[in-house]
C-alpha positions in Angstrom: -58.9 9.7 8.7 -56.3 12.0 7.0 -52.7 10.1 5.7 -49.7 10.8 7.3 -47.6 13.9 5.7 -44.5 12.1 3.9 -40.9 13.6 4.7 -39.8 15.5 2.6 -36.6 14.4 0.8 -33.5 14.6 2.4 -29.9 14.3 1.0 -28.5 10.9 1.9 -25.6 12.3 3.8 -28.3 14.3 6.2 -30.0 11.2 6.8 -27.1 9.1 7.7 -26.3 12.4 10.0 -29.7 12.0 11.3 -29.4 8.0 12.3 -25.6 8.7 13.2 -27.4 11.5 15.8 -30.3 9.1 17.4 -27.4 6.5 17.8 -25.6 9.0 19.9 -28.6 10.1 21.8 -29.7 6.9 22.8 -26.6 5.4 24.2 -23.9 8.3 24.2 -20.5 8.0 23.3 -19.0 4.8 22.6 -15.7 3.1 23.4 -13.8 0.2 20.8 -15.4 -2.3 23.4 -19.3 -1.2 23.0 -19.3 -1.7 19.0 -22.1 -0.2 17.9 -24.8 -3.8 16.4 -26.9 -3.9 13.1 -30.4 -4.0 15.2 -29.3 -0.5 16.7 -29.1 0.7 13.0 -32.2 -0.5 12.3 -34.1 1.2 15.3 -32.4 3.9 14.9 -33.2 4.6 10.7 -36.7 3.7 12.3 -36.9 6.5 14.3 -35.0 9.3 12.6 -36.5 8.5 9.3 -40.0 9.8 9.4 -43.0 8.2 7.0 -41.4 6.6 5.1 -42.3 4.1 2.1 -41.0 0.4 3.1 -38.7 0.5 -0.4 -37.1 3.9 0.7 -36.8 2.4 4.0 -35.0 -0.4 3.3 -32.6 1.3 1.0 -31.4 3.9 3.9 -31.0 1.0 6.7 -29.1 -0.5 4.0 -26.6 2.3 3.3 -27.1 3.5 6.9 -25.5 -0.2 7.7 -23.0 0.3 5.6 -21.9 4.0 6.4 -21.9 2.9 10.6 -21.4 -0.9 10.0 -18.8 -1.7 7.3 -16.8 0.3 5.2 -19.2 2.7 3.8 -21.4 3.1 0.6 -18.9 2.9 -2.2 -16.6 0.2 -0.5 -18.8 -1.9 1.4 -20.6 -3.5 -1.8 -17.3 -4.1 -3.4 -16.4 -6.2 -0.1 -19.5 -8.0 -0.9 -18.5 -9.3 -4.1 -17.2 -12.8 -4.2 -15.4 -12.2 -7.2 -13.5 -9.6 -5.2 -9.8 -10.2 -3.5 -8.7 -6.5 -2.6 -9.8 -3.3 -2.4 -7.3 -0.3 -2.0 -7.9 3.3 -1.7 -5.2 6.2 -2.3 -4.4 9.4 -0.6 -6.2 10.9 -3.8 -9.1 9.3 -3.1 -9.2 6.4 -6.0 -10.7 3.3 -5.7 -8.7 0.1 -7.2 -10.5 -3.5 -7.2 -9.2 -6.5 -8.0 -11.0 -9.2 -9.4 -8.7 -11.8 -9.9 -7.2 -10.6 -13.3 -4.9 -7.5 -11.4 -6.0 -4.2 -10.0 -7.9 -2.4 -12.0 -9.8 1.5 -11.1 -13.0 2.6 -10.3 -15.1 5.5 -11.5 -15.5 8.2 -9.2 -13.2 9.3 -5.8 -13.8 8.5 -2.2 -14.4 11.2 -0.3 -13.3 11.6 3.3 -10.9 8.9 3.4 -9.5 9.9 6.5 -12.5 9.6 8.4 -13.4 6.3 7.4 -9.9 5.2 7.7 -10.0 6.2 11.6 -13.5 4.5 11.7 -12.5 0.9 10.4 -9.2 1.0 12.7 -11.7 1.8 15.7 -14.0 -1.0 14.5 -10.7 -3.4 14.3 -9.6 -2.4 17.7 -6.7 0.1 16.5 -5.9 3.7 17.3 -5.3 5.5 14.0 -4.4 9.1 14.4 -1.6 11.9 14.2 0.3 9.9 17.1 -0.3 6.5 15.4 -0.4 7.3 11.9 0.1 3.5 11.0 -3.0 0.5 11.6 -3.4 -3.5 10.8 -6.3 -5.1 12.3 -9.3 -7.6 10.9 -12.4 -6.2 10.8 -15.7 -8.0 11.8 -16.4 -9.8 8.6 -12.6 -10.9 8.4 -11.8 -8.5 6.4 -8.0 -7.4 6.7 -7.2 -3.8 7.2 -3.5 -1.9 6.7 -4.6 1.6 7.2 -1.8 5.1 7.0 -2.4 8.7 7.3 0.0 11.9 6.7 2.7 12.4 6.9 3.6 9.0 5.9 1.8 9.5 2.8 2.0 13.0 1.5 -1.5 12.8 -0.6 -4.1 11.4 2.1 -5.4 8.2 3.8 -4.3 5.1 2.0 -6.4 2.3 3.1 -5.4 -1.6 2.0 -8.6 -4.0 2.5 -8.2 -7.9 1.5 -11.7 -9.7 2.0 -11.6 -13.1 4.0 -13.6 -15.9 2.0 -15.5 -18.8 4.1 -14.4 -21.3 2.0 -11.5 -22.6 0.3 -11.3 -23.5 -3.7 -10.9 -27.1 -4.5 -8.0 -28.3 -6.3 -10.0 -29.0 -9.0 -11.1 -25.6 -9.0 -7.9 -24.2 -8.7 -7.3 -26.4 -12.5 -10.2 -24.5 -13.6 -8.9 -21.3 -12.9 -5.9 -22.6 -14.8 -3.9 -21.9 -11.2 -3.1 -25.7 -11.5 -2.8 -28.1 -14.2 -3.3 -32.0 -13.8 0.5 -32.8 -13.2 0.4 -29.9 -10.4 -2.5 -30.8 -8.6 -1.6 -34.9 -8.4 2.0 -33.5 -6.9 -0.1 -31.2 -4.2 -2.2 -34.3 -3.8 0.8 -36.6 -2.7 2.3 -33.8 -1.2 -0.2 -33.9 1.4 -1.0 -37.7 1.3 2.7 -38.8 2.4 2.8 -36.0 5.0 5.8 -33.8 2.9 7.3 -30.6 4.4 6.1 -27.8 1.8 6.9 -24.4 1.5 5.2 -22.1 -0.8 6.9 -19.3 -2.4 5.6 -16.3 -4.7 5.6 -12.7 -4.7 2.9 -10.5 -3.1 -0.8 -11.7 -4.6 0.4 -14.7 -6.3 -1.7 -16.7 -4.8 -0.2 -18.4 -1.9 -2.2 -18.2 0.8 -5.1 -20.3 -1.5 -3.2 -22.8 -2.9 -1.9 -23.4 1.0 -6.1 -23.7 2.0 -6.9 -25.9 -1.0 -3.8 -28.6 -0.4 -4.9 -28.5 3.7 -8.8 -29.4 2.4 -7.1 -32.7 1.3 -6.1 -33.6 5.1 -7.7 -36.3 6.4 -10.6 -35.2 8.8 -9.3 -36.5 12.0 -5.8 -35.1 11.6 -5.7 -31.3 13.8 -4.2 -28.7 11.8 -2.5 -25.6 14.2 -2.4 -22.3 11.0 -0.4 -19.5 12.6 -0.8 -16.5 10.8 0.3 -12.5 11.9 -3.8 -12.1 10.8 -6.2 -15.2 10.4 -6.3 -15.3 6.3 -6.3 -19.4 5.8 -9.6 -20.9 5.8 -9.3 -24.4 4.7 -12.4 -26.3 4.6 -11.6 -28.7 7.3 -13.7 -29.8 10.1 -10.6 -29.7 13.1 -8.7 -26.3 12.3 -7.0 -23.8 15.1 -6.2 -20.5 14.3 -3.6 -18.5 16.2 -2.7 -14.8 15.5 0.0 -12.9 16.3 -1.3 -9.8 19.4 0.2 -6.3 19.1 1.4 -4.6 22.0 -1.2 -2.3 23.8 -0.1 1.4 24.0 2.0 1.0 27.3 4.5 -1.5 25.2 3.2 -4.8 27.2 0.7 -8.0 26.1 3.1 -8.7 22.6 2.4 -12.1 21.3 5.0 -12.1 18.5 5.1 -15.5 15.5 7.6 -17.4 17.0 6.0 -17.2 20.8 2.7 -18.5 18.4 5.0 -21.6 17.2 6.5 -22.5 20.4 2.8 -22.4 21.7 1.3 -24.4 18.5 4.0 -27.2 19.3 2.1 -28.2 22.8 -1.0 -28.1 21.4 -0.8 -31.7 19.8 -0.5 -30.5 16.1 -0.9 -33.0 13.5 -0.4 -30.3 11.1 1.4 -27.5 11.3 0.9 -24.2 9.1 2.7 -20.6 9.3 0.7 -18.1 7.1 3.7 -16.1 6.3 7.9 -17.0 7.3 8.7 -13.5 7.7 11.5 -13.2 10.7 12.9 -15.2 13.7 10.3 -17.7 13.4 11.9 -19.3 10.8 14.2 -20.9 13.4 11.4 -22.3 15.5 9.5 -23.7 12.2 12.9 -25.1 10.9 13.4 -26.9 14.3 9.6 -27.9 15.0 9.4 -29.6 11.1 12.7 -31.3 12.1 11.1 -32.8 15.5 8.7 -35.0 13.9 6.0 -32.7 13.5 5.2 -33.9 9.3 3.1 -32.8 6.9 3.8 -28.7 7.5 3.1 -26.0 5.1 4.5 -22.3 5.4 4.9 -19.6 2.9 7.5 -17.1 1.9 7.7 -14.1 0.2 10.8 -14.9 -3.2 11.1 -13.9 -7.2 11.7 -17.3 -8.2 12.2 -21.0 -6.5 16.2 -20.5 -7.0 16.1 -17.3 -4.4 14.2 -19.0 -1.5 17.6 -20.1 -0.1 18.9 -16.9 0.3 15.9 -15.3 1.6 16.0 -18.3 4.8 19.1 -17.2 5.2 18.4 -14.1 5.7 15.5 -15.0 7.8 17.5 -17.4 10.0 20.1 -14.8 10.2 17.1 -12.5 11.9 17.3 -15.4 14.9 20.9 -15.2 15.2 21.2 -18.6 13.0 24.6 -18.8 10.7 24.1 -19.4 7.1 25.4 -22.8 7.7 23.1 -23.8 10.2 19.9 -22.3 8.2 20.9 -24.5 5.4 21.1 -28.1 7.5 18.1 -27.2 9.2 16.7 -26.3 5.9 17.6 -29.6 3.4 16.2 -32.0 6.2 13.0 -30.0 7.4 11.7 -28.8 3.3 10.7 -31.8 1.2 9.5 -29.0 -1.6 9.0 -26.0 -2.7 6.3 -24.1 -4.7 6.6 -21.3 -6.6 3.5 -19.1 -7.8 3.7 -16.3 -10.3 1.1 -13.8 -11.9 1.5 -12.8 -15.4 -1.4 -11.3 -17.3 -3.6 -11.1 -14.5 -3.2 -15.5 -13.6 -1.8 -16.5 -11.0 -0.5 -20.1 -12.0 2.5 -22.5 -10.2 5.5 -22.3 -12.2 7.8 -24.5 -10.8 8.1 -27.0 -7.8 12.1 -27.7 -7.1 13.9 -29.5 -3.8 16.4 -28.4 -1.7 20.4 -29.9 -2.1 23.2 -29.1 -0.7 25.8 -26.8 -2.5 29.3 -27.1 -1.1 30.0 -27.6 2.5 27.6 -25.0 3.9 25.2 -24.0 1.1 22.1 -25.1 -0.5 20.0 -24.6 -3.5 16.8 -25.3 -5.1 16.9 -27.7 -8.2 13.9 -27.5 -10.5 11.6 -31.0 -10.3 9.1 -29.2 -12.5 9.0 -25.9 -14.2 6.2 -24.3 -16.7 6.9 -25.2 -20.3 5.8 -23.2 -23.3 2.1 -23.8 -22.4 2.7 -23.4 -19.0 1.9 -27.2 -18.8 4.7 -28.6 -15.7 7.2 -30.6 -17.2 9.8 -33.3 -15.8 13.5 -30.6 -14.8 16.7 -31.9 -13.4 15.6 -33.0 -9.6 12.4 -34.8 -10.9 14.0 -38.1 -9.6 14.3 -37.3 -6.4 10.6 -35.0 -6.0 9.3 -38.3 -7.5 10.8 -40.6 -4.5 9.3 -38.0 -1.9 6.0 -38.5 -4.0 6.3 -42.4 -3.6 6.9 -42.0 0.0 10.5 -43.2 -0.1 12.2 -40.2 1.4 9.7 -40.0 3.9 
């Protein structure tokens, strides 16, 4: 019985064309609620493929998956990586990874970033086009998205992708990453063990968001934590975890589910724990007030330069929800038992200082240092380390 002819070769681009073609032809066109599934792929490299060798077959339902499925050949393995954080793509077409030790290029330029730009927005659920040149979603893996097109960048499609891990590090792994050193990760430890009011501050990349997952893995089992985040990035290896995400408004303006709406929702839900992803607007005033209700043992973040400037930005925060700069700092001093402050220098992020909040004048505060990095970035004993220590021993508690 004569062997079956083998195709001939085909450039990788024609075949994905080819299964990209059967996919249309046996269901038609698809809208953002009929995603296309991996085991249509598969059927479909099956049958545009040809006699094929079971190697060579494999390798084009894998980059087939990848092309239809996830964010292509060149950035879907980088996705893949655990070692990776975020991926970004410019309007030239460069590729920049980071690792963990800053972003850093890759060989090569992305071609038809536009189209796969549109793609991943339509896979998150967003319009991305001349009359929406702007699109933030989470794609199916968890995998963040902030997508923009021209004009709003003169060069090309910029795509911003920061991957979602399953898991969150340990705090002992966070001292082997030299993130934490001994001193700071007893002080997260008590920090959640007496139920103390923390906000985390840092700039962008620092680190926040995984120092917030590892201190909530320390939470006792049966305690429910509610994270509110604008897009679900905490994932603290806890058995009793909520997540609720902010909902943009559909194209006729109406369905918005804004932060604070979030908050005010979280607080009837029976929180033993309460987390905000990121204090960014009027929400501060419904945090400050539920952390001042009796709801203990909350975590938030904030975007600052240094532990001495997070005042200032809750004020202007609070001033966003009509608060006075005088209220903002009441609401402050008694809700915050500390703050954290994450840097990144050389490519580490490490904590730098922890500080407390005191009043300055009549109608101010500030943060006073409790601990701050010394030469060897060890934390040692600043001004406010007396009163950091009582909230440690559960005395101002």
């Amino acid at each position: 019985m004569p062997r079956p002819t083998p195709t001939p070769p085909l450039s990788r681009a024609t075949e994905i064309d080819a299964v990209r073609e059967s996919l249309l032809n046996e269901s038609g066109p698809r809208g953002m609620d009929s995603p296309v599934r991996p085991a249509e792929v598969s059927r479909a490299v099956r049958d545009s493929a040809g006699v094929r060798g079971d190697r060579d077959l494999l390798t084009l339902d894998r980059t087939a998956r990848a092309e239809l499925l996830g964010a292509g050949p060149v950035l879907q393995p980088l996705l893949d990586d655990p070692e990776v954080s975020d991926v970004v793509v410019n309007g030239d077409g460069t590729v920049w990874v980071d690792r963990g030790a800053g972003l850093r290029v890759m060989p090569g330029r992305l071609r038809a970033g536009r189209e796969l730009a549109t793609r991943l927005a339509a896979t998150a659920g967003q319009r991305l086009d001349d009359a929406a040149p702007v699109a933030e979603g989470r794609l199916p893996d968890g995998t963040r998205l902030h997508a923009l097109l021209p004009p709003l960048c003169a060069e090309g499609a910029v795509l911003s992708l920061r991957t979602m891990r399953n898991c969150a590090f340990r705090l002992e792994e966070l001292q082997a990453t030299g993130m934490l050193d001994s001193r700071g990760a007893q002080v997260l430890d008590r920090l959640v063990e007496v139920r103390a009011n923390v906000l985390v501050s840092g700039a962008t990349g620092t680190g926040k968001t995984t120092l917030v997952a590892s201190a909530l893995t320390r939470v006792p089992p049966a305690e429910r934590i509610i994270c509110i985040e604008e897009a679900a990035e905490l994932a603290p290896d806890h058995p009793h975890v909520l997540h609720l995400q902010v909902r943009r408004p559909n194209v006729q303006g109406a369905g918005e589910v804004t932060l604070p709406d979030l908050v005010r929702t979280a607080m009837r839900m029976r929180p033993d724990r309460l987390v905000l992803g990121e204090c960014r607007g009027a929400e501060v005033r419904d945090v400050l007030g539920a952390l001042n209700t009796g709801h203990d043992g909350g975590w938030a973040t904030v975007h600052a330069n240094a532990a001495r400037d997070v005042p200032a930005r809750l004020v202007a925060l609070g001033a966003l929800a009509g608060m006075s700069p005088a209220t903002v700092a009441v609401q402050a001093r008694s809700a915050v038992h500390a703050v954290l402050h994450l840097v990144r220098r050389d490519g580490r992020r490490r904590l730098a200082e922890v500080a407390v909040l005191r009043a300055d004048g009549a109608d101010g505060f500030r943060a006073e240092l409790a601990l701050r990095a010394g030469a060897g970035n060890e934390l040692i004993e600043a001004e406010a380390w007396p009163e950091l220590a009582r909230t440690l021993d559960g005395a101002d508690r």
